[in-house]
N, CA, C and O atoms as a MOPAC input file, in Angstrom:
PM7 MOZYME 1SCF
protein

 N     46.97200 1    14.38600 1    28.97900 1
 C     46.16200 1    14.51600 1    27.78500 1
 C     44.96900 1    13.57300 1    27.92200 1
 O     45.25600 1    12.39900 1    28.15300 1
 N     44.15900 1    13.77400 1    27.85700 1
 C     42.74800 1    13.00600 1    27.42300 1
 C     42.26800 1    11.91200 1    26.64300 1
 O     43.09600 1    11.78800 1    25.74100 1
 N     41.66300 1    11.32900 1    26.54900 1
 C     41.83300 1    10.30700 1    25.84600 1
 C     41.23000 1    10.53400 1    24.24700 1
 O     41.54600 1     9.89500 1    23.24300 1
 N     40.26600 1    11.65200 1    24.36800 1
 C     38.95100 1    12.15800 1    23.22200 1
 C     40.17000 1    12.46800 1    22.36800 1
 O     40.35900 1    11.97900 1    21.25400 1
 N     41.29000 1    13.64500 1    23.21600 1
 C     41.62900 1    14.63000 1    22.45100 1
 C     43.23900 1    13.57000 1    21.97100 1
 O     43.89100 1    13.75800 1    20.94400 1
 N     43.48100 1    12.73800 1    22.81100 1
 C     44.54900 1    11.41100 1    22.17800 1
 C     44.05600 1    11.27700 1    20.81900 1
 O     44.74500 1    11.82100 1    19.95600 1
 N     42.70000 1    10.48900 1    20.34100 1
 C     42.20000 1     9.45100 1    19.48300 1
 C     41.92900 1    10.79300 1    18.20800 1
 O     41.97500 1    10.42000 1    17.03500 1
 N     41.65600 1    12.31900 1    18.49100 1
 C     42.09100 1    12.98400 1    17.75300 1
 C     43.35000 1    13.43000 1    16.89900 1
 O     43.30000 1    13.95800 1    15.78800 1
 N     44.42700 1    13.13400 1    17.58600 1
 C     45.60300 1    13.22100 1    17.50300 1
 C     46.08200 1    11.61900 1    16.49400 1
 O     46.60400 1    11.47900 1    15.38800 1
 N     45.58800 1    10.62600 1    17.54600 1
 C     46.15700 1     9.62900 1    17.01900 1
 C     45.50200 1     8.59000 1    15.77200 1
 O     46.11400 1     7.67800 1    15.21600 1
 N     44.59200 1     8.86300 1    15.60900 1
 C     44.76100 1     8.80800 1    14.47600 1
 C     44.79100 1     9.26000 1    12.76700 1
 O     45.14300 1     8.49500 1    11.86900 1
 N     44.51900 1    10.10300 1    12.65500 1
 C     45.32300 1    11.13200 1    11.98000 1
 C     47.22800 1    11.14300 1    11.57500 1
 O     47.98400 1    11.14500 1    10.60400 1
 N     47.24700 1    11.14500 1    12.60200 1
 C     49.01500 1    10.65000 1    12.67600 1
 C     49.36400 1     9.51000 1    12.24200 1
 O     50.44800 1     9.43800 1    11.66100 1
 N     48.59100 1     8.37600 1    12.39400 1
 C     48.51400 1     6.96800 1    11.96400 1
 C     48.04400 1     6.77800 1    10.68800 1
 O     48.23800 1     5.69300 1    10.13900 1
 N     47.58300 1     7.47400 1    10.25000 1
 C     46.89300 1     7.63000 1     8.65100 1
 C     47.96300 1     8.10800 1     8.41100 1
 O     48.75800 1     7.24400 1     8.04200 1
 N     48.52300 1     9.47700 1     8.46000 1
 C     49.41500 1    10.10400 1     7.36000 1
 C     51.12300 1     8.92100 1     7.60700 1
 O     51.69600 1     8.38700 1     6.65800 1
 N     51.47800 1     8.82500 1     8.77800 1
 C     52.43700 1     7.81700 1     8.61400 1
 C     52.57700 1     6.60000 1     8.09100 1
 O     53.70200 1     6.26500 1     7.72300 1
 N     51.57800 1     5.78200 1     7.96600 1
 C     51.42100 1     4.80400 1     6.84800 1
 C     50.93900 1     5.39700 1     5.58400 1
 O     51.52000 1     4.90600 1     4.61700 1
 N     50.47300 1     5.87300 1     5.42400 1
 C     50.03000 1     6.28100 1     4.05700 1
 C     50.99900 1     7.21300 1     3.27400 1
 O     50.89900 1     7.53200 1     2.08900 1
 N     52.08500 1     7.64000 1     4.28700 1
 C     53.53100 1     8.11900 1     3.76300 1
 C     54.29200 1     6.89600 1     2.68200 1
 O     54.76800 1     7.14200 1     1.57300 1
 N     54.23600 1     5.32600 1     3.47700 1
 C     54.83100 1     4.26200 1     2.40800 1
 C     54.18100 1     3.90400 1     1.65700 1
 O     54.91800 1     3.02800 1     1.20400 1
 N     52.94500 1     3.82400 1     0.84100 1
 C     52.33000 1     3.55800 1     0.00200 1
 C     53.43300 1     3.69000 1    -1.49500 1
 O     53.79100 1     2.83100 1    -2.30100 1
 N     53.78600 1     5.42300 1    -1.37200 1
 C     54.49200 1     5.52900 1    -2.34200 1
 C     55.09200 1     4.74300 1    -2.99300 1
 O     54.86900 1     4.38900 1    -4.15000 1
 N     56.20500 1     4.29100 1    -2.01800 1
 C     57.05500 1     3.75100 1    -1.50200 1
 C     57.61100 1     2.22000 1    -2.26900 1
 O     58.50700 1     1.86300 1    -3.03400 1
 N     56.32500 1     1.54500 1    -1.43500 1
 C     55.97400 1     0.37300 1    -1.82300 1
 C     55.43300 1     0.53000 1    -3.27900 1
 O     56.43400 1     0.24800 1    -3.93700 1
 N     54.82600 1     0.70400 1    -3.82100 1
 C     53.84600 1     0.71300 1    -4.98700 1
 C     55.10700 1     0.87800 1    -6.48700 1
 O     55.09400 1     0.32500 1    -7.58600 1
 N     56.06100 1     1.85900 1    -5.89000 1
 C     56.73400 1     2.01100 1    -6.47600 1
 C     57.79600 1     1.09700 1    -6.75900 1
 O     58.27300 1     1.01300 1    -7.89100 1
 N     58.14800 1     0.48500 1    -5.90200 1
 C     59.14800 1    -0.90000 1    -5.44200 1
 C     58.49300 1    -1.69600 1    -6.36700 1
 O     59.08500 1    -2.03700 1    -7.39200 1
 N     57.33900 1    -2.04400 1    -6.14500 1
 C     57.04000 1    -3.26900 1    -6.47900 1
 C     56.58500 1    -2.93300 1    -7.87800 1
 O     56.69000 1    -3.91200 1    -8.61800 1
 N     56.19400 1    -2.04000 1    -8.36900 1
 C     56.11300 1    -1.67500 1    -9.95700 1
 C     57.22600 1    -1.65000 1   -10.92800 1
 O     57.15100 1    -1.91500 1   -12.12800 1
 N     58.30500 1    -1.28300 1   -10.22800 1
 C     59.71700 1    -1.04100 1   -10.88200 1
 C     60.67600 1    -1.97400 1   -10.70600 1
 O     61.60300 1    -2.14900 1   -11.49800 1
 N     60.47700 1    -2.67600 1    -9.55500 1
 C     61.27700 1    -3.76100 1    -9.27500 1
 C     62.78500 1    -3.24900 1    -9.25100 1
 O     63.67200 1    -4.08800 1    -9.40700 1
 N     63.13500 1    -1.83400 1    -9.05100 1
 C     64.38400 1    -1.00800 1    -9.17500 1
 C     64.13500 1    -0.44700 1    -7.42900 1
 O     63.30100 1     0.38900 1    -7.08000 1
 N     65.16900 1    -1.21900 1    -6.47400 1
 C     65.45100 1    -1.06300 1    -5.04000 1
 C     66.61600 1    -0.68700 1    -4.97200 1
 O     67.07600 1    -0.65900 1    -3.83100 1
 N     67.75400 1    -0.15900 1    -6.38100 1
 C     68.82400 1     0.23000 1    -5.97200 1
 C     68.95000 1     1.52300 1    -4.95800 1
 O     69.92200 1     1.74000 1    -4.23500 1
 N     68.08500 1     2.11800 1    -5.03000 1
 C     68.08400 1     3.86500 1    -3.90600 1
 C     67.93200 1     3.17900 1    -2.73700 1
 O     68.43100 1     3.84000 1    -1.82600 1
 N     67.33400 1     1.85600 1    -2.24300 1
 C     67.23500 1     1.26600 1    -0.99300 1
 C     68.01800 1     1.00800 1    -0.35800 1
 O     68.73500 1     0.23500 1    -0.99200 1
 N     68.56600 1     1.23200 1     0.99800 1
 C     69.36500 1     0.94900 1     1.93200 1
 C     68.85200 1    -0.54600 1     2.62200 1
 O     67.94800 1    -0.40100 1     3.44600 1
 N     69.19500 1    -1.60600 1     2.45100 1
 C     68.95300 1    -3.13100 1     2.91200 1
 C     69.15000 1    -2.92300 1     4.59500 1
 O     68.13100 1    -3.24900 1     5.20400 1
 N     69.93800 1    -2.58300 1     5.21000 1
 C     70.30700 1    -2.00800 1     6.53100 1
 C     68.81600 1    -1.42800 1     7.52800 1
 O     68.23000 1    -1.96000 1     8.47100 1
 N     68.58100 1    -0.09100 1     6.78300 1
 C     68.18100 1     0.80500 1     7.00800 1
 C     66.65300 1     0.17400 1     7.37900 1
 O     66.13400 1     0.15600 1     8.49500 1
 N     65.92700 1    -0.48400 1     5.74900 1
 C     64.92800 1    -1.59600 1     5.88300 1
 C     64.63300 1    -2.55400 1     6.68500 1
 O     63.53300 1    -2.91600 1     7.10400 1
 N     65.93800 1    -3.05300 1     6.93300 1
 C     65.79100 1    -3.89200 1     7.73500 1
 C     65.69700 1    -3.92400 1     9.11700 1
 O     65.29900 1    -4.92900 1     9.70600 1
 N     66.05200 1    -2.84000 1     9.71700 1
 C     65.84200 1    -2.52000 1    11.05900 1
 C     64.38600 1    -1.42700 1    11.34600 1
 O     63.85300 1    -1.41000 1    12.45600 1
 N     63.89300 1    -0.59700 1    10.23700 1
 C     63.18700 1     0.00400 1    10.08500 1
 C     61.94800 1    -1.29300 1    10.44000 1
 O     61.33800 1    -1.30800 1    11.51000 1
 N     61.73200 1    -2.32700 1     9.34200 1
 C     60.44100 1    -3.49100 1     9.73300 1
 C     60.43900 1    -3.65600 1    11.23000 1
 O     59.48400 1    -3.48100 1    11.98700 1
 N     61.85700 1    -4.07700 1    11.57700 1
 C     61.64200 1    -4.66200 1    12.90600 1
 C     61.58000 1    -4.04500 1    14.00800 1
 O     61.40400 1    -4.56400 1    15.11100 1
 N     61.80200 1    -2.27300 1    13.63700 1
 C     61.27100 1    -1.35000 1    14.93300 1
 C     59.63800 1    -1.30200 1    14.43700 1
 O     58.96700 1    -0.77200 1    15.32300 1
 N     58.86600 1    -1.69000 1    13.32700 1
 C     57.62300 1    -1.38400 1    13.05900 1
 C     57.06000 1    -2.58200 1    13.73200 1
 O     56.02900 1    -2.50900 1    14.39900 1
 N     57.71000 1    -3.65900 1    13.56800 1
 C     57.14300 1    -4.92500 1    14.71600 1
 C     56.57800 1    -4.62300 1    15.85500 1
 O     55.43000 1    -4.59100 1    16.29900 1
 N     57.93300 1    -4.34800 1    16.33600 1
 C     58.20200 1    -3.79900 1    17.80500 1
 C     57.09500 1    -2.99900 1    18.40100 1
 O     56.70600 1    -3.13500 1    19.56100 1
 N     56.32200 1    -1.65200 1    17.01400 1
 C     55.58100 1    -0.93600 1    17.40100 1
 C     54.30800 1    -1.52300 1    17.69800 1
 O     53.51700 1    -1.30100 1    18.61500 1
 N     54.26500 1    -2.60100 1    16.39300 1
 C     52.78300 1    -2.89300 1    16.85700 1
 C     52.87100 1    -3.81300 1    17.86900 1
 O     51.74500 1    -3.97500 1    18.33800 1
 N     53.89500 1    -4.65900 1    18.55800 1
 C     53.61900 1    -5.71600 1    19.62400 1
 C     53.12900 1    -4.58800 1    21.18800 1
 O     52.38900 1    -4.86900 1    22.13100 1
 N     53.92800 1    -3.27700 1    20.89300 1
 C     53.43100 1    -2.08700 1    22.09200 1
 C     51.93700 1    -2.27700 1    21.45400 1
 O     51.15100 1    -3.15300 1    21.81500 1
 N     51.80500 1    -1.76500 1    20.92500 1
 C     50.11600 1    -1.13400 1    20.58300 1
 C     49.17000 1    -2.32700 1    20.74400 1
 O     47.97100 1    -2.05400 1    20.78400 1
 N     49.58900 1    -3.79500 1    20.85600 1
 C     48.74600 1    -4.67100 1    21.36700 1
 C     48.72300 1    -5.08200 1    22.78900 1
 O     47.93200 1    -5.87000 1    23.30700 1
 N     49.71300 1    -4.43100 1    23.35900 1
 C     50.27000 1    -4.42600 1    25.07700 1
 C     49.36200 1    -3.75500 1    25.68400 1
 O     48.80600 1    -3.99500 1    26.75500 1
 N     49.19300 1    -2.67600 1    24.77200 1
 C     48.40600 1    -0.86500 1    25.35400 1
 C     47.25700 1    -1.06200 1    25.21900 1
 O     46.49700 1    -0.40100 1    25.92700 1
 N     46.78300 1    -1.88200 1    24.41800 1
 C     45.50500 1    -1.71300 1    23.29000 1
 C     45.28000 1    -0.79400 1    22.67800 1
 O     44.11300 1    -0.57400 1    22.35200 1
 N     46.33700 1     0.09100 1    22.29400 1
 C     46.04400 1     1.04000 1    21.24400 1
 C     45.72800 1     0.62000 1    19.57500 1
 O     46.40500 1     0.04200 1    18.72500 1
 N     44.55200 1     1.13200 1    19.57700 1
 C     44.31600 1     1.14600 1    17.95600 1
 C     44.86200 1     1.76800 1    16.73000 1
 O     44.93000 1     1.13500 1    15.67600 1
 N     45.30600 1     3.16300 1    16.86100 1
 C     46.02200 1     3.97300 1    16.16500 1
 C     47.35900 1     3.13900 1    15.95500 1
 O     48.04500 1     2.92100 1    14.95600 1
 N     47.45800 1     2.77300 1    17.22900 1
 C     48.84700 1     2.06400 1    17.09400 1
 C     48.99300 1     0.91800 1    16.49900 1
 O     49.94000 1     0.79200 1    15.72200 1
 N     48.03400 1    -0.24600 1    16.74200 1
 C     48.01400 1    -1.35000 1    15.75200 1
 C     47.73900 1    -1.75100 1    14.89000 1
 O     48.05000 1    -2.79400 1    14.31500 1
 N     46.48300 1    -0.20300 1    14.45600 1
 C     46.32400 1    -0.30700 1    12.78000 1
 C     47.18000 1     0.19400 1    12.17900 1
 O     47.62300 1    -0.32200 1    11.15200 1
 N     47.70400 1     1.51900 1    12.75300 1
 C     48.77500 1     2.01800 1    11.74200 1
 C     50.07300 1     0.89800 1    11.46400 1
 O     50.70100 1     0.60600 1    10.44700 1
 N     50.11900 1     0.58700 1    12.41000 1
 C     52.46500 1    -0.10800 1    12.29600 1
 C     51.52000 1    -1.90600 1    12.05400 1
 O     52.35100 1    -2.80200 1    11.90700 1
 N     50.26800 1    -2.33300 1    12.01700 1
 C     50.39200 1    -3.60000 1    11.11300 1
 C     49.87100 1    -3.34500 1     9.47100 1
 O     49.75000 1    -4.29100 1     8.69200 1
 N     49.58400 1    -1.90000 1     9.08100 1
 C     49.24200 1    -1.71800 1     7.92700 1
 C     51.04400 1    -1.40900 1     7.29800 1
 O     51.50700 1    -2.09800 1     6.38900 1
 N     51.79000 1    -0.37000 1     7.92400 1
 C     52.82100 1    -0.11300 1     7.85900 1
 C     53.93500 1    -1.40100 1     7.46900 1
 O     54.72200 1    -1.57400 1     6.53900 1
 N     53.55300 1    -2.20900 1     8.71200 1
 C     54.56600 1    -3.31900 1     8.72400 1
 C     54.24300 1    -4.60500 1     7.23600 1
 O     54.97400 1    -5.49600 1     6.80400 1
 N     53.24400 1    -4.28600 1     6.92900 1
 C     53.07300 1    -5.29100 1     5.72500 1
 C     53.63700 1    -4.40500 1     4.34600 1
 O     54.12700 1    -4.99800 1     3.38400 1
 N     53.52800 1    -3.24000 1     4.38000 1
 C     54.46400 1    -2.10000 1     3.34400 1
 C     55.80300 1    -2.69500 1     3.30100 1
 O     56.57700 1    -3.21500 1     2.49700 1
 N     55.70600 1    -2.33700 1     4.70200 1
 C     57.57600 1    -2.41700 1     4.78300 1
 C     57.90500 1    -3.99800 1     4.66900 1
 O     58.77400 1    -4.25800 1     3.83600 1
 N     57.44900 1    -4.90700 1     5.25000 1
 C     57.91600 1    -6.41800 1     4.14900 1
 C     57.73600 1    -6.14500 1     2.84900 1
 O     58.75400 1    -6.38100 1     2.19700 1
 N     56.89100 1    -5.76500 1     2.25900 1
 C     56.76500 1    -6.18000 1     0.42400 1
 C     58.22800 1    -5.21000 1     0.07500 1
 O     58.89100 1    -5.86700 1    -0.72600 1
 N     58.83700 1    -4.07300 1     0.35900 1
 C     59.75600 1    -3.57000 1     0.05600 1
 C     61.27000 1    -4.59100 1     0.48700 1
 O     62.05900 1    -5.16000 1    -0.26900 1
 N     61.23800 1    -4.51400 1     1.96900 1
 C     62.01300 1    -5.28200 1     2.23000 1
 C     62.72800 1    -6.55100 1     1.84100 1
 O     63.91400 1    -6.87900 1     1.81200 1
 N     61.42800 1    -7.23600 1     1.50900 1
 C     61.43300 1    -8.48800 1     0.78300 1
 C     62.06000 1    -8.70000 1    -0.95500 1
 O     62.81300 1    -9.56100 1    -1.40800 1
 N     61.33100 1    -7.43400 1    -1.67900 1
 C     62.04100 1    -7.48100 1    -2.29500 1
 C     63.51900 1    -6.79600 1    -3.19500 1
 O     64.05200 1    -6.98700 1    -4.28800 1
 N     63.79000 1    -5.78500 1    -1.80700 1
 C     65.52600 1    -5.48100 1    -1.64900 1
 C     66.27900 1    -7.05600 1    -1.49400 1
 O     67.18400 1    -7.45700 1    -2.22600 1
 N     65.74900 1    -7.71300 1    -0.51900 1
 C     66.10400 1    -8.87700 1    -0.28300 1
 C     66.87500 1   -10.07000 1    -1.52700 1
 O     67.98000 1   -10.55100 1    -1.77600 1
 N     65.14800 1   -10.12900 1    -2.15100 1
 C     65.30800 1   -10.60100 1    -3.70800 1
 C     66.61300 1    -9.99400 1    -4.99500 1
 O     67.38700 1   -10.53400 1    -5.78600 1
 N     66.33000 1    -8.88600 1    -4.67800 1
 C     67.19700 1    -8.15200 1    -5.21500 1
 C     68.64000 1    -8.21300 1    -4.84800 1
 O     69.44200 1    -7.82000 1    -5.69600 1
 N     69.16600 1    -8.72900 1    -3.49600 1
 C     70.54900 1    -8.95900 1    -3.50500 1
 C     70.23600 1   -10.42100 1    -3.82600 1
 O     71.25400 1   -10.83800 1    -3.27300 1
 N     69.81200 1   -11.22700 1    -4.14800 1
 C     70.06600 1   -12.34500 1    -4.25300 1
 C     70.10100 1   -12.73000 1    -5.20500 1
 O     70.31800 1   -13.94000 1    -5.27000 1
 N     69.88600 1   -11.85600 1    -6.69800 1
 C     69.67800 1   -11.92500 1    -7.95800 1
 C     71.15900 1   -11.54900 1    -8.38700 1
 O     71.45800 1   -11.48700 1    -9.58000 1

């Protein structure tokens, strides 16, 4: 694949996959109600989004490190406060 027709692909894909948790988050943090949240699930979910962006700074991909460090700050504010939430 090409690189033109990559940066077509990729980012686009990187927009709609972060911009999938917005919901997400916005909603978390408005309602402060994380009972539908899986703490597990979150929690391994952030740290494969880590993971993604430490690749995408390996590669120098952009798609890749804007999307999963826009992503990865979503997924802490949720995470964080499932977190809060068992600790209450």
């Amino acid at each position: 694949m090409n690189a033109e027709l990559g940066a077509y692909a990729g980012y686009p894909a990187a927009f709609l996959t972060t911009v999938a948790f917005v919901p997400q988050a916005w909603q978390s943090w408005r309602t402060r109600d994380l009972s539908g949240i899986s703490l597990p699930m979150y929690a391994l979910f952030t740290a494969g989004v880590a993971l993604w962006l430490v690749y995408g700074v390996a590669i120098g991909s952009m798609p890749v490190i804007l999307s999963n460090a826009v992503t990865l700050m979503l997924a802490a504010v949720v995470l964080l406060l499932k977190l809060a939430e068992q600790r209450a």
